[in-house]
C-alpha positions as CSV (number, residue, x, y, z in Angstrom):
1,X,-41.6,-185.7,-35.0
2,X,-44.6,-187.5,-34.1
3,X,-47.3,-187.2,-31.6
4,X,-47.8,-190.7,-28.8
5,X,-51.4,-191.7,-28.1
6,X,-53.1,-194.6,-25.8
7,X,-56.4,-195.1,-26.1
8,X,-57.8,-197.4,-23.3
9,X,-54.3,-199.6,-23.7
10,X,-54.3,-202.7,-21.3
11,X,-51.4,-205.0,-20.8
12,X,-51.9,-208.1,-19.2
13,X,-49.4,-210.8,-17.6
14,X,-51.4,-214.1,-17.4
15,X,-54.1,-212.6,-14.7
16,X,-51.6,-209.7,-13.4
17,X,-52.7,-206.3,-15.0
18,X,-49.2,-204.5,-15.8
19,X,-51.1,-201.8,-17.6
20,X,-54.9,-200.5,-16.5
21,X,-57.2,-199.1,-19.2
22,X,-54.1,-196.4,-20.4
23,X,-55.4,-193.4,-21.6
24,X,-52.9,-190.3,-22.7
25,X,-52.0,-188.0,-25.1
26,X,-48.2,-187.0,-25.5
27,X,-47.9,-184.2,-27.8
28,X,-45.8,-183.7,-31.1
29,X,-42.3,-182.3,-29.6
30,X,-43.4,-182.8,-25.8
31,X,-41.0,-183.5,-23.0
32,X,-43.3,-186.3,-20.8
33,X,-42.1,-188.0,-18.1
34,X,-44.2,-191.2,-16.9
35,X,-43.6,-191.0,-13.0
36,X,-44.3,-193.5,-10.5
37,X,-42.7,-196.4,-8.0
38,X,-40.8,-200.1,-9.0
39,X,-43.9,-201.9,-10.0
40,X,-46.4,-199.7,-11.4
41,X,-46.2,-200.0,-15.0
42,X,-45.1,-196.8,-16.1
43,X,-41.8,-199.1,-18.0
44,X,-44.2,-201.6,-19.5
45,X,-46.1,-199.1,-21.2
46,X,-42.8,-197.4,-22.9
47,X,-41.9,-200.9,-24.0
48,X,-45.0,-200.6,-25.6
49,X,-44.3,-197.9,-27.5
50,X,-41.1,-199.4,-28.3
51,X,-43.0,-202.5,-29.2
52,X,-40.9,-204.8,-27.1
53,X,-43.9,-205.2,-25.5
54,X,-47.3,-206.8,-27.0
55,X,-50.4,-204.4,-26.6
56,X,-53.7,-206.9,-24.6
57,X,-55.8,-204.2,-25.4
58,X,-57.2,-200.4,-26.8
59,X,-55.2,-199.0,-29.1
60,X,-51.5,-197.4,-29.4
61,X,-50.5,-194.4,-32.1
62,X,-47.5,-192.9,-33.4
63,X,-48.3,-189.7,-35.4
64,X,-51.4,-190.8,-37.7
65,X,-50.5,-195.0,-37.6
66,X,-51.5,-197.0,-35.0
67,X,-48.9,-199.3,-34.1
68,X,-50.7,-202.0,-32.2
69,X,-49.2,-204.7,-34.7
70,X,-46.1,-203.0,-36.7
71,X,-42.5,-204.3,-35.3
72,X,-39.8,-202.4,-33.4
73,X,-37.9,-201.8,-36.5
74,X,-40.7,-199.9,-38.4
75,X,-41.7,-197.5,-35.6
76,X,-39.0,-194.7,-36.1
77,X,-38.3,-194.7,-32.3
78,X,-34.8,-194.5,-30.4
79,X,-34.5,-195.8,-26.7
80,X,-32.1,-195.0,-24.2
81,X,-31.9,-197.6,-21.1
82,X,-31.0,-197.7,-17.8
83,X,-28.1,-199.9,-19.0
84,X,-25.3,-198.1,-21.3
85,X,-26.1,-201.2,-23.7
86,X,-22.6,-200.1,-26.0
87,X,-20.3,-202.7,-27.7
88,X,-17.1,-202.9,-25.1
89,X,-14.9,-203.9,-28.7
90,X,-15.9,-200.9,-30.8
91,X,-15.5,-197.1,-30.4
92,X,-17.1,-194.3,-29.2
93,X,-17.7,-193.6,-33.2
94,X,-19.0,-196.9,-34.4
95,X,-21.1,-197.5,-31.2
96,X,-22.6,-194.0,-32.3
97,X,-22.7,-195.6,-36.2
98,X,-24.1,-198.7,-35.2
99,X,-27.9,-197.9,-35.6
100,X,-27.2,-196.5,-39.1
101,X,-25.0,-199.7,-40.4
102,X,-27.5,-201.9,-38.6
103,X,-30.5,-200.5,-40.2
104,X,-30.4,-201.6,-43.8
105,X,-33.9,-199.8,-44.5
106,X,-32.5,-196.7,-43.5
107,X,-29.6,-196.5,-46.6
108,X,-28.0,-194.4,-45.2
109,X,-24.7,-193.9,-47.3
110,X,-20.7,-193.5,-45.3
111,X,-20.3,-190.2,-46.1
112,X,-23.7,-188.9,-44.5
113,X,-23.3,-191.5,-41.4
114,X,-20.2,-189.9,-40.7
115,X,-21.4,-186.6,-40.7
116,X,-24.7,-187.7,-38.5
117,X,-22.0,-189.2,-35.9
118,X,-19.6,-186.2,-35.6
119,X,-22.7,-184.0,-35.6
120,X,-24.3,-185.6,-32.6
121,X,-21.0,-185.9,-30.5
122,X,-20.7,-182.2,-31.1
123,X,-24.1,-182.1,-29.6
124,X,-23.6,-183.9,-26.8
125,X,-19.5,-182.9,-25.9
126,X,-18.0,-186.2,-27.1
127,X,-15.7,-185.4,-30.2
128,X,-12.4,-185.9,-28.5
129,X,-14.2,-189.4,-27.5
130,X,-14.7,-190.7,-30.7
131,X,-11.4,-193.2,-30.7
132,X,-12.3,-194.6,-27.7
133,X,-13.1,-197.6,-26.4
134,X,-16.5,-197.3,-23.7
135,X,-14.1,-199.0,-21.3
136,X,-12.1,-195.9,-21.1
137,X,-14.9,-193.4,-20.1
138,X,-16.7,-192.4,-17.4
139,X,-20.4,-193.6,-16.6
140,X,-21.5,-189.4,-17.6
141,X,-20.3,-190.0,-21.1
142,X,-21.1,-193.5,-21.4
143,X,-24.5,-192.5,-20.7
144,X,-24.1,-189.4,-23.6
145,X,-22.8,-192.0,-25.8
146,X,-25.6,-194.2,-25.3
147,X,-28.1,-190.6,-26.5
148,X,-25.7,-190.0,-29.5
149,X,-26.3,-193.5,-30.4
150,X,-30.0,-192.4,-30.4
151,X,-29.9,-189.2,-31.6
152,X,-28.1,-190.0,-35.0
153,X,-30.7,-192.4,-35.9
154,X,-33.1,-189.0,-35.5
155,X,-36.2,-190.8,-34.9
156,X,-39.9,-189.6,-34.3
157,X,-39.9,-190.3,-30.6
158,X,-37.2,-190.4,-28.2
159,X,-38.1,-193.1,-25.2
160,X,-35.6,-192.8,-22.1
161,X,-36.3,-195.5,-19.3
162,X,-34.2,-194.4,-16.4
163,X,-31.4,-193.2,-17.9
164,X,-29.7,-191.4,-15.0
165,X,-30.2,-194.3,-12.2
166,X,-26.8,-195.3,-12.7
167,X,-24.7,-191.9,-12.4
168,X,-24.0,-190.4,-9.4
169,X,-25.6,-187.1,-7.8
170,X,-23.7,-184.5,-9.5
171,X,-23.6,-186.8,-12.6
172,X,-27.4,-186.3,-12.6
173,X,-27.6,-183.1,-12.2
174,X,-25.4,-182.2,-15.1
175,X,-26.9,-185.1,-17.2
176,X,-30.3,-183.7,-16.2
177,X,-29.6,-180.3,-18.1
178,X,-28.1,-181.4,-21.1
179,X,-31.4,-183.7,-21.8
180,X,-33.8,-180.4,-20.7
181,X,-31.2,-178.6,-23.0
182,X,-30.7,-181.8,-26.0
183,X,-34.9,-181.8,-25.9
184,X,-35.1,-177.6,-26.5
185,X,-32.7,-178.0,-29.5
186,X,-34.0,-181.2,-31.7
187,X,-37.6,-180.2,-31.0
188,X,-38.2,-184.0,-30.7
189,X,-41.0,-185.9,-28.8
190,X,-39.6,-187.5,-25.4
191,X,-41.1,-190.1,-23.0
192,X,-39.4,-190.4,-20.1
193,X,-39.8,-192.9,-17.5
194,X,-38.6,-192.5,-13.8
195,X,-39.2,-193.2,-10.2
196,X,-37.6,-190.0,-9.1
197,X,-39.8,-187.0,-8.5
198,X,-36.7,-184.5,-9.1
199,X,-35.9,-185.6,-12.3
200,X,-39.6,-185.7,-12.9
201,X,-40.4,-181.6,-11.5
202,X,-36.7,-180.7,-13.4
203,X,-37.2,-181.8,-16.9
204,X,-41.1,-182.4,-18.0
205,X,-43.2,-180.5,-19.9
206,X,-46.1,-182.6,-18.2
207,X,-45.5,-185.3,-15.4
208,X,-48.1,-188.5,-16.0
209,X,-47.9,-190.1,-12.1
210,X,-48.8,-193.8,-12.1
211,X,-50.1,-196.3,-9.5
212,X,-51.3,-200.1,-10.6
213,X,-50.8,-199.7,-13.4
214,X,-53.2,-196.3,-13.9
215,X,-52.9,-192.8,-14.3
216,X,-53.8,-190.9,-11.6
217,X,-53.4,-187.4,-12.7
218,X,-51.5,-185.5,-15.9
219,X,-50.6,-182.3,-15.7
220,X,-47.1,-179.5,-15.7
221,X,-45.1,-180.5,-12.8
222,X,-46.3,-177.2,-10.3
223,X,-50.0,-178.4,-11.2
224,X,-49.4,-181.3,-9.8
225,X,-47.5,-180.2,-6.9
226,X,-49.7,-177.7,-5.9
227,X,-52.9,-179.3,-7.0
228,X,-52.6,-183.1,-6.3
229,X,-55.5,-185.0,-8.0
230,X,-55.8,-187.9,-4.6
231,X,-53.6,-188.6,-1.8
232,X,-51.3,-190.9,-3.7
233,X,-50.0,-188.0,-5.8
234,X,-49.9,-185.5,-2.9
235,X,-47.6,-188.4,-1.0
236,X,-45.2,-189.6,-4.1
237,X,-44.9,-185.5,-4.9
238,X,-43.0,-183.3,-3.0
239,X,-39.7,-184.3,-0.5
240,X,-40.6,-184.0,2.2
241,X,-43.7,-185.8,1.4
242,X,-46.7,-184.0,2.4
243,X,-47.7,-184.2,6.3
244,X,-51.8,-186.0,6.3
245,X,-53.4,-186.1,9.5
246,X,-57.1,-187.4,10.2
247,X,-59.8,-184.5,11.5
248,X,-62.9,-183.4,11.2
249,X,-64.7,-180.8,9.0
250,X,-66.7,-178.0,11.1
251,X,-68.2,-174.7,10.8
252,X,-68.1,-175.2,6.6
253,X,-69.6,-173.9,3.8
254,X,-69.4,-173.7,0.0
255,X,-68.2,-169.7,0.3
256,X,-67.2,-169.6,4.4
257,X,-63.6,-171.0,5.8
258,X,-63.7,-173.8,7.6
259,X,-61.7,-175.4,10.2
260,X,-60.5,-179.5,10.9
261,X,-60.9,-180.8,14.7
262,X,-57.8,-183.5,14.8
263,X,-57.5,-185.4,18.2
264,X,-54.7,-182.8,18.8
265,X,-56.1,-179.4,18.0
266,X,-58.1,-177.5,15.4
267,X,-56.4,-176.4,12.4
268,X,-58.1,-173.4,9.8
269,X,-58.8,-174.1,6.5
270,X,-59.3,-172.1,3.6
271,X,-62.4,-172.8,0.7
272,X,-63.9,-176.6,1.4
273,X,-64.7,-177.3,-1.8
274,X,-67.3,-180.1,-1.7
275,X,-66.6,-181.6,1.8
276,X,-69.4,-181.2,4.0
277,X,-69.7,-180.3,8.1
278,X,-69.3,-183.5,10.4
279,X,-67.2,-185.2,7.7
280,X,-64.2,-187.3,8.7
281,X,-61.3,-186.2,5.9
282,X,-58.0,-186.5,5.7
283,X,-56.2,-183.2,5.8
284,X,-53.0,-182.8,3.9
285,X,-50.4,-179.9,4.6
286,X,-47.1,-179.3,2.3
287,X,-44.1,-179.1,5.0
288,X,-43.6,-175.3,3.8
289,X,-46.7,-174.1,4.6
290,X,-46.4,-175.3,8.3
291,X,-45.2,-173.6,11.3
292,X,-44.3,-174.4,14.9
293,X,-44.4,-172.3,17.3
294,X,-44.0,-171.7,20.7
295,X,-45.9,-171.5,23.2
296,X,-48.2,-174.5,23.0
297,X,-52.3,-174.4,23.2
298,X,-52.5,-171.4,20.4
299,X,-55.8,-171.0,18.7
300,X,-56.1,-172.6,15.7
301,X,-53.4,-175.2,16.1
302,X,-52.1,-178.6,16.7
303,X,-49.9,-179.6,19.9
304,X,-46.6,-181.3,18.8
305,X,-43.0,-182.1,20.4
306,X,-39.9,-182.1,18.1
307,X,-38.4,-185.6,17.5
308,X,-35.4,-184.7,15.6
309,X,-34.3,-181.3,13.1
310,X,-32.4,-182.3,10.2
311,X,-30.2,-179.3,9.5
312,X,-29.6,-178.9,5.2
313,X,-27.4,-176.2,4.8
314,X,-29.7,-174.0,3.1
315,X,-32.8,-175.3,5.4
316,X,-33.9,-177.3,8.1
317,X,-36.3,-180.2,8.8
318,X,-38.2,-180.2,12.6
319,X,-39.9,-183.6,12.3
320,X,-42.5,-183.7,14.8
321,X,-45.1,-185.9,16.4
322,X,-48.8,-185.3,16.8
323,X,-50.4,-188.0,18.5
324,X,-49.8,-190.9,16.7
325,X,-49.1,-188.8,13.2
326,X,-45.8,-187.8,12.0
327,X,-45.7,-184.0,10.8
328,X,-42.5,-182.3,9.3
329,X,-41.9,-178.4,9.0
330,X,-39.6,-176.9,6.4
331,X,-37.7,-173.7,8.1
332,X,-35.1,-171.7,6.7
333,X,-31.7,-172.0,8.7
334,X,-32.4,-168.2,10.3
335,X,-35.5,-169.1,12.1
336,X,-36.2,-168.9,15.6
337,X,-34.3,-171.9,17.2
338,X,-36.1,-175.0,18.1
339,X,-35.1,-178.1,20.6
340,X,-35.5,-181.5,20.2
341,X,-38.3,-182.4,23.1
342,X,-39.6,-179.8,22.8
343,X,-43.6,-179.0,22.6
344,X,-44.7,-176.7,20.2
345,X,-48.2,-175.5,17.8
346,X,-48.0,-176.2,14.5
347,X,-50.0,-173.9,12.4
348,X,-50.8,-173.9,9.0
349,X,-51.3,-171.5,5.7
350,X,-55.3,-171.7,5.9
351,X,-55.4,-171.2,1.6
352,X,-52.7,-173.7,1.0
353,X,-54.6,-177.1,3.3
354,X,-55.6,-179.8,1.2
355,X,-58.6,-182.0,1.8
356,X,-58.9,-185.9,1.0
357,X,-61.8,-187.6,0.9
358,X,-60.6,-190.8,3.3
359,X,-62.1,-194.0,1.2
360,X,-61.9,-192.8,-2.3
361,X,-58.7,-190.9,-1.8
362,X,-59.7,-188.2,-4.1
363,X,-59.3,-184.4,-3.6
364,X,-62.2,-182.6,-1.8
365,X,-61.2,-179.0,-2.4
């Protein structure tokens, strides 16, 4: 098992910038997921520490070596893609095998690869798979064969680029917990790279959200929920996203509440952090800690009309508009019932408002 390290890692396309000044440390036996949309780099910099991918800049480490310049081969690493990637001619055992034949360095003898094989499709549920051909299986346990072939290498660092794109919901789920499960058993580090927030909040030990290329904030995955670092994590975080509308900061002080004058009403705010009176902000509002109620014109609320409820089953969504902003409230399925049309105050938890500062982006409180 080996600890990951960047240290100031750029990777450059010709002029485009994949990856920005990377700085992060993944620790021995961690469970880290990169997290961020198509595009911003979060891939690039696991092929990196792959080394399918060469570093521009700063300086990569696995364990004590840095890596910057050693081949794929020599790094001790196993990735899983978002593509099964098995041999259609062989079986579930020799695509397992394969990594152990294949690496000569390795020597590892028959007897011990067969025990390594059987061992990890005990792990992962696939010993009545073993004489058969990938064809013949679904895409769940394509997708364990494709760990097996990973784990029986038992390599430093496990890297895992979208794994679970390809299976279906309830695939996902189930796949989801045998990783979280497969991670708590071989101790082993994991880097994990996703566009999904769910799989990111269900599995990590720490989430590492990405934007262009840079790291906007790295923390456990109810940090970041609760305490985004900028608006671009509070958006990307959380379904529904978080509701943002544009006000005004009045009546504040470093120990006093506070309050936001929007061009629809005036919403309290708990502690202010660093924002100051008069300032224009952005204020940010999870959709469970939001209400709407009626009647309209309450103190210390925004005026809103209901432009559709999504019922869930166990919840419901009342999207509403305010002005020009679109707001939605997370309700359990035994509140009061709402119409669609209908005007309604939107109030919000004072302590649980967040506070953007509108160029920068960063969080004010």
């Amino acid at each position: 098992m080996s600890a990951v390290a960047f240290d100031q890692v750029t990777k450059k396309f010709g002029d485009t910038v994949a990856v920005d000044e990377f700085s992060l440390q993944i620790a021995d036996g961690e469970f880290m997921v990169l997290l961020g949309p198509s595009g911003c780099g979060k891939s690039t910099a696991l092929r990196m520490i792959a080394g399918l991918e060469e570093i521009s800049s700063g300086i990569l480490t696995i364990g004590a070596r840095v890596v910057n310049h050693i081949p794929p081969r020599e790094r001790d690493i196993a990735m899983v893609f978002q593509s099964y990637a098995l041999y259609p001619h062989m079986s579930v055992e020799k695509n397992i095998e394969s990594p152990l034949v294949a690496n000569k360095r390795a020597k590892v003898d028959a007897t011990e690869r067969t025990r390594r094989v059987h061992e990890a499709a005990e792990t992962l549920g696939l010993t009545e798979y073993l004489a058969r051909k990938p064809g013949e299986l679904s895409g769940g346990q394509r997708q364990r064969v494709a760990l097996a072939r990973a784990i029986v290498r038992r390599p430093e660092v496990f890297l895992m680029d979208e794994p679970l794109s390809n299976l279906d919901a309830k695939l996902r789920t189930q796949t989801r917990l045998e990783l979280v499960d497969l991670h708590r058993r071989l101790g082993t580090t994991f880097v994990y790279v996703t566009h999904d927030q769910v799989e990111a909040m269900t599995m990590a030990d720490r989430i590492a959200v990405i934007s262009d290329g840079r790291i906007q904030q790295v923390g456990a995955p109810q940090d970041v929920y609760e305490k985004p670092a900028n608006l671009f994590v509070a958006s990307f975080i959380g379904s529904p996203p978080m509701n943002t509308i544009l006000g005004t900061l009045q009546g504040a002080t470093e120990t006093a509440a506070a309050s936001v004058v929007t061009a629809e009403g005036t919403l309290a705010i708990g502690h202010p952090g660093s924002a100051q009176p008069g300032t224009e902000l952005i204020l940010g509002i999870r959709p469970e800690h939001l209400h709407a109620t009626d009647p309209v014109d309450t103190p210390g609320a925004v005026r809103a009309t209901i432009q559709n409820i999504e019922l869930l089953g166990h919840e419901r969504h009342v999207i509403c508009s305010v002005g020009s902003t679109q707001m939605t409230v997370r309700q359990p399925n035994d509140a009061p019932p709402l119409a669609i049309g209908q005007a309604v105050s939107l109030h919000a938890d004072p302590a649980e408002v967040h506070l953007f500062d509108p160029v920068s982006t960063d969080r004010l409180n």
